[in-house]
C-alpha positions in Angstrom: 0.0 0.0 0.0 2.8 2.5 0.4 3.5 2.7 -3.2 0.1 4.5 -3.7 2.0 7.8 -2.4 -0.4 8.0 0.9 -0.3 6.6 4.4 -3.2 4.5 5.9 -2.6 6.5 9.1 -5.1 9.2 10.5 -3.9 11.9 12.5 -5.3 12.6 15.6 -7.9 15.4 15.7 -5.8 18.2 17.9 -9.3 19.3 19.8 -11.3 15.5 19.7 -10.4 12.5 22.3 -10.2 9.1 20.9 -11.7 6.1 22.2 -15.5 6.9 22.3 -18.0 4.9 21.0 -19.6 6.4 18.3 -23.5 5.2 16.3 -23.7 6.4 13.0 -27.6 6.1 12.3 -29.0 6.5 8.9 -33.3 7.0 8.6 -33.6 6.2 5.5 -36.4 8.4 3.0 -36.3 11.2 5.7 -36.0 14.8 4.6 -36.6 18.0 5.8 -39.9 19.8 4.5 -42.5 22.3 5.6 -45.3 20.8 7.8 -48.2 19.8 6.6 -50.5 16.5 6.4 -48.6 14.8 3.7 -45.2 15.3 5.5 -45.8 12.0 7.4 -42.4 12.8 9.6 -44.4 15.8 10.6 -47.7 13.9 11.1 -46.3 11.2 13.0 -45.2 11.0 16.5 -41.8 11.2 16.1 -40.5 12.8 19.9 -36.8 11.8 19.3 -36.3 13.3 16.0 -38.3 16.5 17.7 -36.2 16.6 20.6 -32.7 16.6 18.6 -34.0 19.4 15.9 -35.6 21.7 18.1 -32.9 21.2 20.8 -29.7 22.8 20.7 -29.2 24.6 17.5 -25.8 24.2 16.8 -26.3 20.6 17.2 -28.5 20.0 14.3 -27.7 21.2 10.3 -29.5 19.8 6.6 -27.3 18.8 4.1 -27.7 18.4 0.4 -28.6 14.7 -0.8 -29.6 14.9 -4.4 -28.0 16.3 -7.5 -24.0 17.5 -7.4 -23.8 16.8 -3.9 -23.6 13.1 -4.5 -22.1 13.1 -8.5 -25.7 13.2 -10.3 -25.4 15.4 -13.7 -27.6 18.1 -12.1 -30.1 19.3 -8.8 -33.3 18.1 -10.8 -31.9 15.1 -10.4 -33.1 14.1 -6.9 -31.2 11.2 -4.8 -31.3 7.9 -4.1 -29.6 5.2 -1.5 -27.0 3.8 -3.4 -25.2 7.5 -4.0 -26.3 8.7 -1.2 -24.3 5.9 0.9 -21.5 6.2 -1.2 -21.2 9.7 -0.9 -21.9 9.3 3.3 -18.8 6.2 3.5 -16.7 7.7 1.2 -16.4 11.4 1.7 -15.6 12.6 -1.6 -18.7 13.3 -4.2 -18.0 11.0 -7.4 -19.4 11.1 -11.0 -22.6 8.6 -10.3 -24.7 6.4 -12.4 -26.6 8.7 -14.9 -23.9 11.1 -15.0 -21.3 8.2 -16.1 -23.6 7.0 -18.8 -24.5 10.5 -20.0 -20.5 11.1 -20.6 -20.0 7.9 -22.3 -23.3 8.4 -24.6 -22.1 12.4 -25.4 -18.4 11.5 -26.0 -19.1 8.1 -28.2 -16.5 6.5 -25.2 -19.7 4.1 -24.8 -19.0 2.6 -28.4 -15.7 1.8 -28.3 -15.3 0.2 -24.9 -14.8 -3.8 -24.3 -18.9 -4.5 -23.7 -19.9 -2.9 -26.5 -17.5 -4.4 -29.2 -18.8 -7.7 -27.2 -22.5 -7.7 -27.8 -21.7 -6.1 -31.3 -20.5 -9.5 -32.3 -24.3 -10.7 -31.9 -25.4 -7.6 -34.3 -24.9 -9.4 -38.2 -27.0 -12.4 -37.1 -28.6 -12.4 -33.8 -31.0 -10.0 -32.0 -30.2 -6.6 -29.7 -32.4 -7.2 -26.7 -32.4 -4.2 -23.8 -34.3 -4.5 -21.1 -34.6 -2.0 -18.1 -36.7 0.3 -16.7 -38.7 2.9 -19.3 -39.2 5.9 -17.0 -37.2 9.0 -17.1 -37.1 9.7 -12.9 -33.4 9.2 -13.1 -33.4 7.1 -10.5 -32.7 3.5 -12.3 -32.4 4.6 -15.4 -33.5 7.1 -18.1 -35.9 7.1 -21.3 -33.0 9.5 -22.8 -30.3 7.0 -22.6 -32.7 4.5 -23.9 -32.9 6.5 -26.9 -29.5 7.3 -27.5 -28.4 3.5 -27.1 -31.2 2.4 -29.8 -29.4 4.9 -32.5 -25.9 4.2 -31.8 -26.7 0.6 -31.5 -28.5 1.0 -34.8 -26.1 3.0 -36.8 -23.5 0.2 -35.6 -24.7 -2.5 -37.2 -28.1 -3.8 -34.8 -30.0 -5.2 -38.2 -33.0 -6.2 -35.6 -34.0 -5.1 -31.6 -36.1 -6.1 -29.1 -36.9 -4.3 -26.1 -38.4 -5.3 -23.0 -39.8 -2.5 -20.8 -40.6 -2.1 -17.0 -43.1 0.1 -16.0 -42.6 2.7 -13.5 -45.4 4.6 -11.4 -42.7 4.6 -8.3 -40.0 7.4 -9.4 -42.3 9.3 -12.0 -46.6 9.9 -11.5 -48.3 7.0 -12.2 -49.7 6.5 -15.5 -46.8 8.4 -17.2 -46.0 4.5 -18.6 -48.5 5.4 -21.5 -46.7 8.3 -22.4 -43.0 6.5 -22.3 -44.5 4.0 -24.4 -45.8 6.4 -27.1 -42.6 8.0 -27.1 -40.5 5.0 -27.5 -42.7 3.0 -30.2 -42.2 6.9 -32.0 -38.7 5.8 -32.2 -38.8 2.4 -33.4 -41.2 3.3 -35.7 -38.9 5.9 -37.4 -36.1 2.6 -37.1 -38.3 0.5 -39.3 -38.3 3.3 -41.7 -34.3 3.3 -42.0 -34.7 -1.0 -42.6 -34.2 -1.8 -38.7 -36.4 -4.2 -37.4 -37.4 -2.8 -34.2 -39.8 -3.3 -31.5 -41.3 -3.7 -27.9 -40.9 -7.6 -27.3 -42.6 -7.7 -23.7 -43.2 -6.4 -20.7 -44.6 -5.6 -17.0 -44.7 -3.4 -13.7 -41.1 -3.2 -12.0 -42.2 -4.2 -8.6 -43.8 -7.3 -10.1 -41.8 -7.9 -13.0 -37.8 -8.3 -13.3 -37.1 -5.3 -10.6 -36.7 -7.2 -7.1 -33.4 -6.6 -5.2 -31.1 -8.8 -2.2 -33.1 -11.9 -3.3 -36.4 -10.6 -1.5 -38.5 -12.8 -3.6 -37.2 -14.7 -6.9 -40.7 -14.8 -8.6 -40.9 -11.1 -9.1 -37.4 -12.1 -11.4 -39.1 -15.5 -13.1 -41.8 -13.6 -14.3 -39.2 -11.4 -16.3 -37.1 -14.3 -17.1 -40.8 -15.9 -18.6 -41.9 -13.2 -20.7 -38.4 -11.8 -22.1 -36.3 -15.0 -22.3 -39.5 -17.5 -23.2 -41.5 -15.1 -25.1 -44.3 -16.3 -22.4 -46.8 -14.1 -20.1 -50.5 -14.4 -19.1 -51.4 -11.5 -21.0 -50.7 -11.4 -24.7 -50.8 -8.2 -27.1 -50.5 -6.5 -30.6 -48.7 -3.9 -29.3 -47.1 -2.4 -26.1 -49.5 0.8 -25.9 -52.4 -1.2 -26.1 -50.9 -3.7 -23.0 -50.2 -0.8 -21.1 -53.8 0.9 -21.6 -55.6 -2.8 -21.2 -53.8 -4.0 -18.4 -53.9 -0.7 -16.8 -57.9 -0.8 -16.6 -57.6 -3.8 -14.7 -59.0 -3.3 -10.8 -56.6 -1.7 -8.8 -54.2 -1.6 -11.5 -51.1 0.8 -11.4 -47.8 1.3 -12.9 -45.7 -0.3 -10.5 -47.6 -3.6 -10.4 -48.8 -4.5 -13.8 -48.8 -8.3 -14.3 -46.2 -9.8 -17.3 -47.3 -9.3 -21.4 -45.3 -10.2 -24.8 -46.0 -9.2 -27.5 -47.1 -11.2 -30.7 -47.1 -11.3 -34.0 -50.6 -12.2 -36.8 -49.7 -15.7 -35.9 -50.0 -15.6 -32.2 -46.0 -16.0 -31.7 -43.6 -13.5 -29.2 -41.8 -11.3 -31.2 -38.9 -11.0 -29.2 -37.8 -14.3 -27.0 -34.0 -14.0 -26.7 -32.4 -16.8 -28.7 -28.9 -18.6 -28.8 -26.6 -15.7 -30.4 -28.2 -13.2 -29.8 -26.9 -10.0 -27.6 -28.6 -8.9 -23.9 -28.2 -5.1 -22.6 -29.6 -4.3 -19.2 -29.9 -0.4 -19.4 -30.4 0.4 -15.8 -27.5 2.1 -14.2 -28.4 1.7 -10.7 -27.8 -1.6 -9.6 -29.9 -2.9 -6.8 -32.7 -3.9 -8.7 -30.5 -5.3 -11.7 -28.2 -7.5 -9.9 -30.6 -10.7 -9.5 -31.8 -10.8 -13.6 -27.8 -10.5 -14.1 -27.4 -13.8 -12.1 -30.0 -15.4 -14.3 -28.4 -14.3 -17.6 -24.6 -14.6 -16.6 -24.3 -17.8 -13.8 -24.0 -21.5 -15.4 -25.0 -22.6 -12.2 -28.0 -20.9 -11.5 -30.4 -22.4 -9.1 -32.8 -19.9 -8.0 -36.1 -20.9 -10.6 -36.5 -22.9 -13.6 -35.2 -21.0 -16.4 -36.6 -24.0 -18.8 -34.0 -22.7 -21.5 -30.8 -20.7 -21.3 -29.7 -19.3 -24.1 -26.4 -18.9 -25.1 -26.1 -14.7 -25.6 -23.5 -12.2 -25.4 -24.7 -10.1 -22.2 -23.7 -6.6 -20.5 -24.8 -4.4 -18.0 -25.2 -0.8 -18.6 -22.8 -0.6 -15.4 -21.5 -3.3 -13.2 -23.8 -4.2 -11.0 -21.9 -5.5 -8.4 -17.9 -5.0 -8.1 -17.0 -7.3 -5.8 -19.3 -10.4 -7.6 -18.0 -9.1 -11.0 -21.6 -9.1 -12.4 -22.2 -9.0 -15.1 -18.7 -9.4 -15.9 -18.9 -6.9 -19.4 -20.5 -3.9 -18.8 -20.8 -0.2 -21.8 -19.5 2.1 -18.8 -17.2 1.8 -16.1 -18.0 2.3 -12.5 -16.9 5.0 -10.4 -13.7 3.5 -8.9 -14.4 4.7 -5.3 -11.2 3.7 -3.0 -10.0 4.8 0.6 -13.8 5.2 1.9 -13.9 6.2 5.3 -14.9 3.0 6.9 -11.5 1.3 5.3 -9.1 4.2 7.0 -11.0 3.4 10.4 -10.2 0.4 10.2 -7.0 0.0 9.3 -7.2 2.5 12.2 -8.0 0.3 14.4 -11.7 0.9 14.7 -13.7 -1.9 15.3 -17.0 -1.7 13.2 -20.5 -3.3 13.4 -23.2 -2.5 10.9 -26.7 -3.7 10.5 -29.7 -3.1 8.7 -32.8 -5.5 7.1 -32.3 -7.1 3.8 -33.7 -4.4 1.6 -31.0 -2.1 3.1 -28.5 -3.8 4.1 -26.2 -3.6 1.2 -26.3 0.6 1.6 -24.6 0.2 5.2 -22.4 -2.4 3.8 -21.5 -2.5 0.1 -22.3 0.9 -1.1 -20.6 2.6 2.2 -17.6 0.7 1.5 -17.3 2.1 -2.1 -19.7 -0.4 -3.9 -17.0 -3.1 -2.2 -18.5 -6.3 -0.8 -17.1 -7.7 2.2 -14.7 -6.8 5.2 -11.8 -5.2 4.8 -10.5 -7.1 8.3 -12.7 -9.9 9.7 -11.5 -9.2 12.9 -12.6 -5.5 13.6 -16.0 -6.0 11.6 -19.1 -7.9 11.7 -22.5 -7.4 9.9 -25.4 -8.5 10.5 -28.4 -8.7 8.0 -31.9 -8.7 9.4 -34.0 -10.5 7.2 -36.8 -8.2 6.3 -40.7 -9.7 5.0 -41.3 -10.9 2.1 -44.2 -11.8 0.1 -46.2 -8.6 1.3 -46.0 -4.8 0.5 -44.2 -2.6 3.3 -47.3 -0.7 3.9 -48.6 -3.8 5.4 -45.9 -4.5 7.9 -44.7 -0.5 8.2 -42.4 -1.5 11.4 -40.3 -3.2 9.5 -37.8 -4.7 11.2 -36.6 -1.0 12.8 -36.7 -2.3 16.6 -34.6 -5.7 15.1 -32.2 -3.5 13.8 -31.9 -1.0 16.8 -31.9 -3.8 19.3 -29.0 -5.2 17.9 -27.0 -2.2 17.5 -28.0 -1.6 21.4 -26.2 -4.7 22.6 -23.4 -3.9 19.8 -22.7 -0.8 21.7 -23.2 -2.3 25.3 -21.1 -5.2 24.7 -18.0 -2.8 24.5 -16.6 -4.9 21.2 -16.8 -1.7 18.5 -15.9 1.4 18.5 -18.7 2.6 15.4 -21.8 1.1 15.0 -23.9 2.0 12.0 -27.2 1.5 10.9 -29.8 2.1 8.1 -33.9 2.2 9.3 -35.5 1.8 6.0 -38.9 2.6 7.1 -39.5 6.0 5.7 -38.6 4.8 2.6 -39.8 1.6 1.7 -43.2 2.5 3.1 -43.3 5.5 1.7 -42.8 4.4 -1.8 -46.1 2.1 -1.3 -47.4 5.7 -1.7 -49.8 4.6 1.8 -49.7 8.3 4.0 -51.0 6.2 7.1 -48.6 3.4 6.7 -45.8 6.0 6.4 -46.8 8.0 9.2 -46.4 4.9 11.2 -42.8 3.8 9.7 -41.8 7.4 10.9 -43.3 6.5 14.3 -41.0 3.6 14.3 -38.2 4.6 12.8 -38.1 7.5 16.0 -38.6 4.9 18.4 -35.7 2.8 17.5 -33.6 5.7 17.2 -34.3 6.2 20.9 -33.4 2.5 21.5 -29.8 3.4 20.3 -29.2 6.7 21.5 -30.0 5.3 25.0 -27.4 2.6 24.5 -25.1 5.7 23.5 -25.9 7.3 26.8 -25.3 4.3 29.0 -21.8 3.2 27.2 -21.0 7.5 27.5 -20.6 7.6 23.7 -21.3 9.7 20.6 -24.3 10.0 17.6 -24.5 11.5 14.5 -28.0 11.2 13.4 -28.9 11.7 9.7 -30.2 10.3 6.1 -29.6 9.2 2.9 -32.4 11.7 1.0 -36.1 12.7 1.4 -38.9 10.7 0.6 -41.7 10.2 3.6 -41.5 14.5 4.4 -43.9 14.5 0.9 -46.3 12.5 0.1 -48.0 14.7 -2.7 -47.2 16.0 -6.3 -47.4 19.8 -6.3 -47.4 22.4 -8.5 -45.2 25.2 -8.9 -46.8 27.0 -6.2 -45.8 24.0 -3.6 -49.8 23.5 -3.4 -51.2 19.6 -4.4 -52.1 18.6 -7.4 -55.5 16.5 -8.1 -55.9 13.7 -10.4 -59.2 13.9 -12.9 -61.4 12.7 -9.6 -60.4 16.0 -7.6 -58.0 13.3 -5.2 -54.6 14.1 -4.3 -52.0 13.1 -6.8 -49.9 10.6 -4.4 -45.9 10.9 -4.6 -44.4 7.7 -4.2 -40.8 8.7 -5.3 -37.5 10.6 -3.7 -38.0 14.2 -2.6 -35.0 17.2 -3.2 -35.4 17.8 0.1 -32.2 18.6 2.3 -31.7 15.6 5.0 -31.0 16.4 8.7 -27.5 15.6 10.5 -27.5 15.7 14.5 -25.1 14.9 16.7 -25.2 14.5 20.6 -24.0 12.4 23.0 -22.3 12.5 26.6 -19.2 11.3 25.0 -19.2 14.6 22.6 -16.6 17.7 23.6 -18.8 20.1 25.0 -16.9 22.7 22.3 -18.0 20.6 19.0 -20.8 23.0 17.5 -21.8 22.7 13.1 -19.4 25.1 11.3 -21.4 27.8 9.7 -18.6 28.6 6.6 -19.5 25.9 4.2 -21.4 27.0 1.5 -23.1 24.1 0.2 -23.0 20.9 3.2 -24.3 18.1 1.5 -23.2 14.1 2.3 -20.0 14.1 1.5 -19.5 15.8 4.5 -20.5 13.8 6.8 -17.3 11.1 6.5 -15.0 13.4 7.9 -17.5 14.5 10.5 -17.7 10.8 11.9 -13.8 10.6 11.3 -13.5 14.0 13.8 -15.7 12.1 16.2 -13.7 9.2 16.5 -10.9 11.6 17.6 -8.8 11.6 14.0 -8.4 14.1 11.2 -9.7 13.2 7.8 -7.7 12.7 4.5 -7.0 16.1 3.0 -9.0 15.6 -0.3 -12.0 15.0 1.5 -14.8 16.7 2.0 -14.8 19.4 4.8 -15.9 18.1 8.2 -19.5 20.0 9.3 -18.0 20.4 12.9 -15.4 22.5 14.7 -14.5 23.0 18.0 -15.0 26.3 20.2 -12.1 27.6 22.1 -14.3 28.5 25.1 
């Protein structure tokens, strides 16, 4: 490690004692926004939360957690949990998802990489297939990109293209999958005209089709694998517009749920099941909700489901999904190559480390803090535990979660003396409040607060240290507005629910008796946003930060 040109070592912090335990808790979904009944942290009984923000001021700030605070092209772009864990572990902002794929699509970089010239070899005889998510909330992935792809791909050589689209409804309004699909089948349409044979092949809702994440339930991936591998879905169609309108009518029908469709040709046959030879692109750049469809295409030995037939294809990811699994193992754009996060120099510090959160979030405190790394970097000053969360059910049915698991564990983590940081992530005010239910939300919030009380009185008894904060905004508003900030109303004179990410600022606290009665938030940065917070939690563990990262939030009066 020497030869990199920097030292492992931390310097002490000249004004912060070592040797204090410190909890690093993350509430996940759980910005700052003006009161009123769809800010479910507001509406909820949340006295912990209360206590810390309207307590000492100089113990409390909001940081930025969307846009080019955490390496997203720009501040419409609003934030999600993998950035905004990387940017929290490892204290520097870097060029994220979207923004990487927008640079390789602008510069042509995307074209002559290794994945590209690899599925390229499929373009004289086989089929293009790209299948992702056909929304453009930036958040997985984005209708522009799609577009972009489909010409260069197309002006490369792609004689014939298939893609299979997942429906959103969760990052953009529901209903806006009609609109995506008009504006896509546009395109193909004006492929046909230049000889490409082009077209929609299948489809389905993300949260029922393809888009399940940390193995939470396998079917939600077969039903993908059925209708864009098999060519075979319950619900057969002419053409994607008219499945999406159809299937849409259905009772209680929505975006984000809409059962599998192919589409068929006079003769009753898919249009677009993915053959031997021909090439698969995944076009989402976030990972989560990528990684288990790459296991289907990629491993020999998969075991998960049936797959009835596996083609022999030339596949890549948009991005590598996962950088420690190496999947997929091609990929059109390079990740970020985040090293020397914050939780590796406290290690090799010495600090010993326990993190924990419930399967849906468990990679953020793990993988994506640790620079999208899996595993320890020492055995012996980590562990982390993974609380299984439910399956088989939507969160707003179970809107606990498994926050008192979590916060129970980190409680005896901190009173058995063993680590100097323990970290957590409560998912609650996210997961629920992407169900779009405002009661079930409220009541996530509700416990989300109580298990932060369960650890921050575990920090009191051991004498230690907090920082509070999150990863973005998501259960402080529950409502699409207008310009004006008021609510907009669907056709029925309802509220227009919002189920996705807010651009909300996210709170940081800190507290604890272990804290120098001196540490107050600086004032003099002009723009906090995650980043920051590394070097914060560095400071509290009594060491100095690496010089290239970003600013600490904290300084230390004098008096």
């Amino acid at each position: 490690m020497a030869s990199s040109g920097f030292s492992w070592t931390l310097p002490d912090h000249p004004k912060l004692p070592k040797g204090k335990p410190v909890a690093v808790v993350v509430l996940d979904g759980w910005g700052e926004a003006n009161p009123d009944q769809y800010n479910c942290i507001h509406v909820a009984q949340t006295p912990v939360m209360d206590s810390l923000k309207n307590g000492a001021p100089e113990k409390w700030t909001l940081v930025k957690a969307h846009g080019t605070a955490v390496g997203l092209p720009s501040d419409d772009d609003m934030g999600n949990s993998e950035v905004g864990h990387n940017a929290l572990g490892a204290g520097r902002i870097f060029a994220q998802g979207a923004k990487l794929v927008d640079s390789a699509l602008a510069s042509g970089k995307i074209y002559n990489g290794d994945g590209f010239n690899y599925i390229k070899e499929s373009f004289e005889s086989g089929t293009l297939h790209l299948i992702g998510l056909l929304s453009d909330g930036g958040v997985h992935s984005r209708l522009d990109q799609l577009q972009l792809l489909l010409k260069g791909a197309s002006e490369r050589g792609a004689k014939k293209i298939r893609v299979h689209i997942l429906t959103d409804g969760r990052d953009v309004l529901d209903g806006s999958s009609v609109g995506f699909v008009e504006t896509l089948e546009n395109d193909l349409s004006e492929l046909r005209g230049k000889g490409i044979d082009a077209q929609i092949a299948s489809g389905g809702g993300r949260m029922y089709v393809t888009m399940d994440r940390y193995e939470n339930d396998w079917d939600v991936v077969k039903r993908g694998w059925d209708a864009q591998v098999l060519g075979e879905a319950p619900y057969k169609f002419k053409s994607a517009l008219e499945a999406v309108k159809t299937l849409r009518a259905l009772p209680n029908a929505n975006d984000q749920y809409l059962p599998p469709f192919v589409i068929v040709d006079d003769s009753g046959n898919a249009v677009g099941p993915v053959l031997d030879g021909d090439a698969v692109v995944t076009i989402n750049f976030r990972a989560d909700r990528m990684v288990m469809l790459a296991k289907a295409l990629e491993y020999a030995d998969f075991d998960k489901f049936d797959r009835v037939r596996v083609p022999k294809i030339r596949y890549a990811g948009m991005l590598q999904y996962d950088g420690e699994l190496k999947l997929p193992s091609r990929y059109l754009v390079s990740p970020p190559e985040i090293e020397r996060t914050s939780g590796e120099y406290l290690v090799k510090n010495g600090i010993r480390t326990f993190a924990c959160s419930e399967t849906v979030k468990f990679g953020h405190v793990t993988f994506f803090w640790n620079g999208n790394r899996s595993g320890y970097f020492d055995e012996t000053k980590e562990e982390y535990v993974e609380v299984p969360s439910d399956s088989g059910i939507t969160f707003n049915v179970a809107p606990k979660m498994k926050a008192l698991e979590i916060a129970e564990k980190a409680r005896d983590a901190l009173l058995s003396g063993k680590f100097d940081q323990v970290r957590v992530n409560l998912p609650n005010g996210d997961m629920v409040g992407h169900t779009g239910d405002i009661e079930a939300t409220v009541v996530a919030c509700k416990a989300a607060d109580e298990a932060v009380k369960i650890i921050l009185d575990a920090v009191e008894q051991v004498g230690g240290i907090y920082l509070v904060t999150a990863d973005h905004g998501n259960a402080e508003d529950m409502v699409k507005r207008n310009k004006a900030g008021k609510p907009l109303l669907d056709k029925n004179g309802g509220i227009q629910i919002l189920t996705s990410h807010t651009l909300q600022p996210v709170p940081v606290a800190i507290g604890g008796p272990g804290l120098h009665p001196g540490v107050k938030f600086r004032s003099d940065i002009e723009t906090p946003g995650l980043a920051n917070v590394a070097a914060t939690v560095m400071n509290l563990h009594g060491v100095q930060a690496p010089a290239d990262y970003e600013q600490t939030l904290i300084e230390v009066a004098d008096n």
